[in-house]
N, C-alpha and C positions, 0 to 999 in steps of 0.2 A: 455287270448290272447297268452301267453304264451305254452301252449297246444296246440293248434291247428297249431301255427308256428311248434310244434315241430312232432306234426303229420303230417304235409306236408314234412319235413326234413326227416321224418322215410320212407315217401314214395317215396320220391326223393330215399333214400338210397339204400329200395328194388328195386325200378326199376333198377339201374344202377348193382345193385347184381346178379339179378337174372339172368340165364343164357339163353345168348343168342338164344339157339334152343327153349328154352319155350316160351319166347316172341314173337318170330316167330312162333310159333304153335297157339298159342292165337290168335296174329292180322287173322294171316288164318282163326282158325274157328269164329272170330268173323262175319263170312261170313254167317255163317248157322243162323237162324233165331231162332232154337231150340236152340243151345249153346248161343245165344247174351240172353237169356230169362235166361238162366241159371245160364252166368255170372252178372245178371243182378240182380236177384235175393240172389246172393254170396254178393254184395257188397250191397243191401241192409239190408239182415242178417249182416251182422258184423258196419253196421252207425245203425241200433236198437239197437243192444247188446252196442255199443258204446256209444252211447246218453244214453241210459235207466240205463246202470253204473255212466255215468258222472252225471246223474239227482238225481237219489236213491242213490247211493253210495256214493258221493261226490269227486267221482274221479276225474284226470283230465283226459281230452280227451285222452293224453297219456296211461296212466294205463289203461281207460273202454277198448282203440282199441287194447291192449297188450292182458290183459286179455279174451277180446272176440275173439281175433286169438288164444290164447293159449287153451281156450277151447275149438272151433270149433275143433280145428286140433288133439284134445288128450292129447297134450301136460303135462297141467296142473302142472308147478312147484310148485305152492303150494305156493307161496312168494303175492298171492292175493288172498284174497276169501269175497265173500259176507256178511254182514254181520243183514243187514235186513233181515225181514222176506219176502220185497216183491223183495229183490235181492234175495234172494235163494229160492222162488216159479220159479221168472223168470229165475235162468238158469238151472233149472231142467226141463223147457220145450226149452228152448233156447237149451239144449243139445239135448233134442230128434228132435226137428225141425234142428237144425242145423248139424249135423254130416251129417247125410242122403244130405243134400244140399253138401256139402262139399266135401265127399264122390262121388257123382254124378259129381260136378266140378273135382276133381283130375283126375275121370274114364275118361272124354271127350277131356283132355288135353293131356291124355295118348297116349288115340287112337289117336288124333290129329297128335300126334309129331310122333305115327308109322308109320303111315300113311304118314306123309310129308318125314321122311327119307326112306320108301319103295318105293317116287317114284321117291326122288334124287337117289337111286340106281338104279333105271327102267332108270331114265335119263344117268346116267353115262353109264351104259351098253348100252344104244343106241349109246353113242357115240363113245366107245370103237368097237363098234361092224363097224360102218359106218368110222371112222379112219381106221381101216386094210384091209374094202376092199379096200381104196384110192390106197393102197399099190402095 
């Protein structure tokens, strides 16, 4: 129980961390039906990798959701690792399926957030531009 209160604290935590133009770039492209499929697919990768440590490894909620973000991302401090045989079959495919997912989410949130600050610039230049003929 314990665990899991402290995985909703960890994600209370990152929402209120993470900055502000990315969370606005997300809820936008949460618009596109290809990105919701994507981000959809992101957070069910990492409640697998989670669950499937918390079950075979005996970790708790905590540590499977640490260690399954720390891998997805590259990370890897090396302060966890697998120690069964069927925890390190699974994240030697967990890695090849999951980077690739990951990778794919980072690339869509990128463009997202170009994209939305290229056309707060398309908008400020309108306005700038339609202020001085006022003049």
């Amino acid at each position: 129980m314990i665990g899991v209160v402290a995985v909703l604290i960890l994600l209370v935590i990152v929402g209120v961390a993470i900055p502000v133009r990315f969370m606005r770039a997300v809820r936008r492209s949460l618009r596109d039906p290809e990105f919701r499929a994507l981000f959809v697919l992101v957070v069910l990768t990492l409640a697998t990798g989670t669950f499937f440590y918390a079950w075979i490894e005996g970790w708790s909620l905590l540590d499977a959701f640490y260690f399954s973000a720390i891998t997805l991302t590259t990370v890897g401090y090396g302060d966890l690792a697998p120690v069964t045989a069927e925890g390190k079959l699974f994240t030697v495919f967990y890695i090849f399926a999951g980077i690739g997912i990951i990778v794919s989410f980072v690339d869509a949130v990128a463009r997202a957030s170009v994209k939305q600050r290229a056309e707060a610039r398309r908008l400020r230049g309108r306005r700038e531009v339609s202020g001085s003929e006022d003049d």
